[in-house]
C-alpha positions as CSV (number, residue, x, y, z in Angstrom):
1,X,0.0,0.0,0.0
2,X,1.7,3.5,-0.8
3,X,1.8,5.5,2.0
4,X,0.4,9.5,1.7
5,X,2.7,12.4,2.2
6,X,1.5,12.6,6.4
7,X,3.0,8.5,6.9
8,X,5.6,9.0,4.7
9,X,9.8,9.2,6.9
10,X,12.6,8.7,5.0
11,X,15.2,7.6,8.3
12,X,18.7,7.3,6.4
13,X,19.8,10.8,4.2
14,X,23.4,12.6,4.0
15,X,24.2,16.1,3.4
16,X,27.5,18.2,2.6
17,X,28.0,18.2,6.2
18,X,29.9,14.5,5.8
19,X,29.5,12.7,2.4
20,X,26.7,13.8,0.5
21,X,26.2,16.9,-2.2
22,X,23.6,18.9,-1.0
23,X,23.4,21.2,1.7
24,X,20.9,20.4,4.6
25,X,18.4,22.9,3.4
26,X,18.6,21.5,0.2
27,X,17.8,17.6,1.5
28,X,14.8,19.1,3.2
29,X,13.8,20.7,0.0
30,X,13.8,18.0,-1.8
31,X,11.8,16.0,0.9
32,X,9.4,18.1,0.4
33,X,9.0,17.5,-3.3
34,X,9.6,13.8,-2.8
35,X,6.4,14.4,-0.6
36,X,7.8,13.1,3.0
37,X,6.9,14.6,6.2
38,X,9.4,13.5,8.3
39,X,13.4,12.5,7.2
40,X,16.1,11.8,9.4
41,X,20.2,13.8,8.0
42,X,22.0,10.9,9.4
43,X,25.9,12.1,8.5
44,X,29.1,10.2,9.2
45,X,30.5,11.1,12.5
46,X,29.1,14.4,13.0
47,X,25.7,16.5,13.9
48,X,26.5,19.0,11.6
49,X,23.8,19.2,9.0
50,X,21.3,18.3,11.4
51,X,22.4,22.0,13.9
52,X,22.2,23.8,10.4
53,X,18.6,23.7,10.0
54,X,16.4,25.9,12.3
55,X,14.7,24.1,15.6
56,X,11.6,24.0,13.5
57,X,10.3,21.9,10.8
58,X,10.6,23.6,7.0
59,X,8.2,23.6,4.5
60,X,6.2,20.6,6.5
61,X,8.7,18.7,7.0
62,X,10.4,17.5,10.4
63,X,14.0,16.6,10.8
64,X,14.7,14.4,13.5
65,X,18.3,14.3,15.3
66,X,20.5,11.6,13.8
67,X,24.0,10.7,12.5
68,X,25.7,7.5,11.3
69,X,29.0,5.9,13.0
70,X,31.3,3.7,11.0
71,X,32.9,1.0,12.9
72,X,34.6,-2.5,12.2
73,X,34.6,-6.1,12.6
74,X,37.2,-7.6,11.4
75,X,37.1,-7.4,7.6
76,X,33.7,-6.1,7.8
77,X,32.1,-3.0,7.9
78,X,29.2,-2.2,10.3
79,X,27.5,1.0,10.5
80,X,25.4,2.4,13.2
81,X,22.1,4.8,12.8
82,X,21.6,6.8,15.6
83,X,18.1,8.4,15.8
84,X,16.8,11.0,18.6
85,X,20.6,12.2,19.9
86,X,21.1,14.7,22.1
87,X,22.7,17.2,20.2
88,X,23.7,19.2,22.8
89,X,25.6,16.7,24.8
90,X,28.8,17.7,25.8
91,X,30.2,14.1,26.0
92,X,28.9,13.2,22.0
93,X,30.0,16.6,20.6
94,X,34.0,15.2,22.0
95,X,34.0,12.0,21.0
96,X,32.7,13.1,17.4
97,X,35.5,15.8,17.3
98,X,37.9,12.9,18.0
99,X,36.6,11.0,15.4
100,X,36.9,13.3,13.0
101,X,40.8,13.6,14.1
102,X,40.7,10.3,13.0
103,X,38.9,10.5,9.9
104,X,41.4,13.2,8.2
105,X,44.7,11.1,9.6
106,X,42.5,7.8,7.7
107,X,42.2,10.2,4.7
108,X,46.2,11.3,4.8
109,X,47.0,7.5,4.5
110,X,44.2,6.6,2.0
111,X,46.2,9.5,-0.1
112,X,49.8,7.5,0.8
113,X,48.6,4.2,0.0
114,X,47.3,4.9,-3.7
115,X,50.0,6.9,-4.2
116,X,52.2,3.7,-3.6
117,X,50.3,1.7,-5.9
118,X,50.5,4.7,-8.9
119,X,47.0,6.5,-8.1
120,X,48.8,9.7,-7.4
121,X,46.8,11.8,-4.5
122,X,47.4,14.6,-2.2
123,X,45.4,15.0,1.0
124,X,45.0,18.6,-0.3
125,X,43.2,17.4,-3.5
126,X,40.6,15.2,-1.0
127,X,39.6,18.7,1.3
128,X,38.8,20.5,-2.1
129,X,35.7,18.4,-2.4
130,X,34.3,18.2,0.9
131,X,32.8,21.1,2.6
132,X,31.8,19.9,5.8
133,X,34.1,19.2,8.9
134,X,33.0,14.5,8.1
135,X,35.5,13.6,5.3
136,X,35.1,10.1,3.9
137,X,35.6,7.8,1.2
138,X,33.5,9.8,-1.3
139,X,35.6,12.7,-1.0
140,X,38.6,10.5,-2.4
141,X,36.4,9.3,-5.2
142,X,35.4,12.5,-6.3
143,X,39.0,13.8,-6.2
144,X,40.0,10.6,-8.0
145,X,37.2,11.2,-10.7
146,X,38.9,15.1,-11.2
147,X,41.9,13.5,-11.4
148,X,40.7,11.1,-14.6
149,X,41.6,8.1,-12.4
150,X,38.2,6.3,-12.3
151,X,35.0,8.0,-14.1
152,X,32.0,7.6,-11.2
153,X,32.2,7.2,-7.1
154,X,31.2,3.7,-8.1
155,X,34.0,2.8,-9.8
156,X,36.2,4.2,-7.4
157,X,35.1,1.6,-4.4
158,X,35.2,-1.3,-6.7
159,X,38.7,-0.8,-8.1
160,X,40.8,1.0,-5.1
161,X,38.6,2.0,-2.0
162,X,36.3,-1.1,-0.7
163,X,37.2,-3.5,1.3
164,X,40.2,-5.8,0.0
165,X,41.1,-3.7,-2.7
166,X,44.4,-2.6,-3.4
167,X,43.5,1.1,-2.2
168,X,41.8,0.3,1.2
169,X,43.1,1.4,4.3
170,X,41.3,0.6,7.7
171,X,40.1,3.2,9.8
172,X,40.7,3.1,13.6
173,X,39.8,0.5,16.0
174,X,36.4,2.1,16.3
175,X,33.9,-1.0,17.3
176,X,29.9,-1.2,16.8
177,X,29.8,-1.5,20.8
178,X,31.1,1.8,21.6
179,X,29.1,3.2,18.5
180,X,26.3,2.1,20.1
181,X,27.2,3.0,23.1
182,X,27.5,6.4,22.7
183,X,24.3,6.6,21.3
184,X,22.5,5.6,24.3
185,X,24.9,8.1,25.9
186,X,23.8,10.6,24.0
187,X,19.7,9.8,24.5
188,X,19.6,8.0,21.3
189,X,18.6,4.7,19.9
190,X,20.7,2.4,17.7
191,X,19.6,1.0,14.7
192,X,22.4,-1.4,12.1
193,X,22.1,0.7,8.8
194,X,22.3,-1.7,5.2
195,X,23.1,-5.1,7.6
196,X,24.1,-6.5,4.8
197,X,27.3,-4.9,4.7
198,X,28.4,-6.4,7.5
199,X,28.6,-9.5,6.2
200,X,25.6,-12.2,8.0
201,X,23.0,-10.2,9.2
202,X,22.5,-12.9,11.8
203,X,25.4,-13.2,13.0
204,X,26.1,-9.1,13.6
205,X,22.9,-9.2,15.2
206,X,23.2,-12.2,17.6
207,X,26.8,-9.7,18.5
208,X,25.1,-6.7,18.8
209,X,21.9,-7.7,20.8
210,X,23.5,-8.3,24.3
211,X,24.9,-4.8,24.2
212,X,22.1,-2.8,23.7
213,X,21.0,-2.9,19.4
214,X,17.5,-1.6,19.4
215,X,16.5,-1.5,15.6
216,X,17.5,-3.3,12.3
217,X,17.3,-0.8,8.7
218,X,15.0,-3.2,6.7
219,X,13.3,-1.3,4.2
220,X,16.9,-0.2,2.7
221,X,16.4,1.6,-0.3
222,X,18.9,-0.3,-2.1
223,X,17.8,-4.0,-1.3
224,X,15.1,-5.7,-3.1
225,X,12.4,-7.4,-1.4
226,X,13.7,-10.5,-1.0
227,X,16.6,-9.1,1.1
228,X,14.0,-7.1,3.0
229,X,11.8,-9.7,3.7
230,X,14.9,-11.7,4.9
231,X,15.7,-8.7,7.1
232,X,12.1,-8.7,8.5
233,X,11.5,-11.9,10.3
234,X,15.2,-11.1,11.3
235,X,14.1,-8.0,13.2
236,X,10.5,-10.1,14.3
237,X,13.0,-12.8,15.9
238,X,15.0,-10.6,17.5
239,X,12.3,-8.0,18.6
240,X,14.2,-5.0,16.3
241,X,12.3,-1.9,15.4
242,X,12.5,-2.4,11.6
243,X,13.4,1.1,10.0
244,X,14.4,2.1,7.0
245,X,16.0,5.0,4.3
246,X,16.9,5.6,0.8
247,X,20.6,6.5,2.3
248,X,20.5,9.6,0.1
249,X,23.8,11.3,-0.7
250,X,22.4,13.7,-3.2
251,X,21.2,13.7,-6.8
252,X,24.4,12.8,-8.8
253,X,24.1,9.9,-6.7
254,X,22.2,6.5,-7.3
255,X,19.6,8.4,-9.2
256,X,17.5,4.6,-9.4
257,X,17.2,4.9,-5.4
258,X,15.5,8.5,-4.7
259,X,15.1,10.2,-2.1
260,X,12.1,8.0,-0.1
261,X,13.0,4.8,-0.9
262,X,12.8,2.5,1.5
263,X,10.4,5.2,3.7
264,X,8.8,4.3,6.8
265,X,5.4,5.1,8.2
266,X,5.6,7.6,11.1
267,X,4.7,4.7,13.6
268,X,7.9,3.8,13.3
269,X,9.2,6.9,14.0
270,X,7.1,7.5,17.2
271,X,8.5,4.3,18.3
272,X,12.3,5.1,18.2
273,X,11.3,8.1,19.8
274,X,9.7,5.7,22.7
275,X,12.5,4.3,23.4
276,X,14.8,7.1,23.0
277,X,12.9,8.5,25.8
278,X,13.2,5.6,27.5
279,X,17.0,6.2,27.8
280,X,16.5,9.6,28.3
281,X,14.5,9.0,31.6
282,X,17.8,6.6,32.9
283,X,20.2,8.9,32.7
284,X,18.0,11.7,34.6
């Protein structure tokens, strides 16, 4: 059933405040036209596009608090949505500034390592293309694509900057436990964003229960329904809220998943925002 413009929540969008190309009030913008009410500027490491916007919803739509961590198992990759934060906590706004310490040292030896294997880059070259303080892997595609290395971001990750390619360097030993736990720090709940980049859904799950997971991104935009309906009775068994996101990063970007896909009806939303207040209330 499709859902009207007053059930529609996109939960998983990026703005030029980490990887994505359009400003926050641009993402909103285009909510608006997409026809959402509600969408959640999740960026890498940081609150920043999310404290751009005014306290107040624009043009009809609400913007909840939220950001993304990036953390590692093994190998793997497993990223963590946080929805409802506490943007004014003291104790998130240092550890974020740490990580993004750690993301521009990351960036200096992605820049080192292709360099050694004849994909000449400067750190320099990276910074041109991103303008907020979250630089990432996109930012090194982009530069690579000026460069005439590689021709889309797409091309980039699958010959030099994914996992087990020749380009790849691992960030720090930043785990999904202390991603999640500094969510709950901050107020929020936890939700594992595309599971199945980290390998078995199953398996990251059965890890990440005992310490506190409270949601699973199902309706992914990028997944077909067979992977979401895998991904359901995964977050049924295991008593996940199931959310989900188009993971937006702006219009140059997977233009086959737009803005919306994968939205969410606002229950959902009202009950992440039950249990963030559930946390809220423990550490009053």
């Amino acid at each position: 059933m499709r859902l009207t413009k007053s059930e529609r929540a996109d939960l998983h969008t990026h703005s030029t405040a980490s990887d994505g190309t359009e400003d926050p009030r641009t993402v909103v913008d285009l909510a608006e036209q997409a026809g959402l009410s509600l969408i959640a500027i999740a960026d890498h490491d940081t609150i920043d596009g999310f404290s751009q916007l005014p306290p107040n919803s624009l043009d009809g739509v609400r913007v909840i608090p939220a950001l993304e961590m990036s953390a590692n198992v093994g190998n793997a990759e497993v990223h963590i949505l946080g929805y409802f934060i506490d943007a004014r906590s003291d104790y998130l706004l240092d550890q974020l500034a740490m990580l993004q310490r750690q993301r521009l040292r990351r960036i200096e030896r992605f820049c080192v390592r292709l360099t050694e294997i004849g994909v000449p880059l400067t750190t320099e070259e990276v910074l041109a293309f991103a303008t907020g303080a979250s630089i990432g892997r996109p930012h090194i595609a982009r530069a690579m694509i000026n460069r005439g290395y590689v021709s889309s971001v797409g091309e980039a990750f699958d010959r030099y900057l994914a996992g087990g390619r020749p380009g790849f360097v691992p960030r720090d030993d930043v785990t999904p436990e202390s991603a999640i736990d500094l969510i709950h720090r901050a107020g929020g709940v936890a939700s594992l964003a595309h599971p199945f980049t980290s390998g078995d859904p199953a398996v990251t799950i059965k890890r990440l229960l005992p310490i506190g997971l409270d949601a699973l991104e199902v309706e992914y935009g990028a997944y077909t329904e067979s992977e979401r309906s895998q991904l359901r009775l995964l977050a049924q068994k295991a008593g996940l809220i199931a959310t989900g996101g188009s993971d937006f990063h702006g219009r140059d970007h997977r233009s086959d998943i737009p803005l919306g896909s994968g939205s969410v009806s606002l229950q959902t939303v009202d009950e992440l925002e039950m249990h963030a207040n559930r946390y809220r209330s423990t550490r009053s």
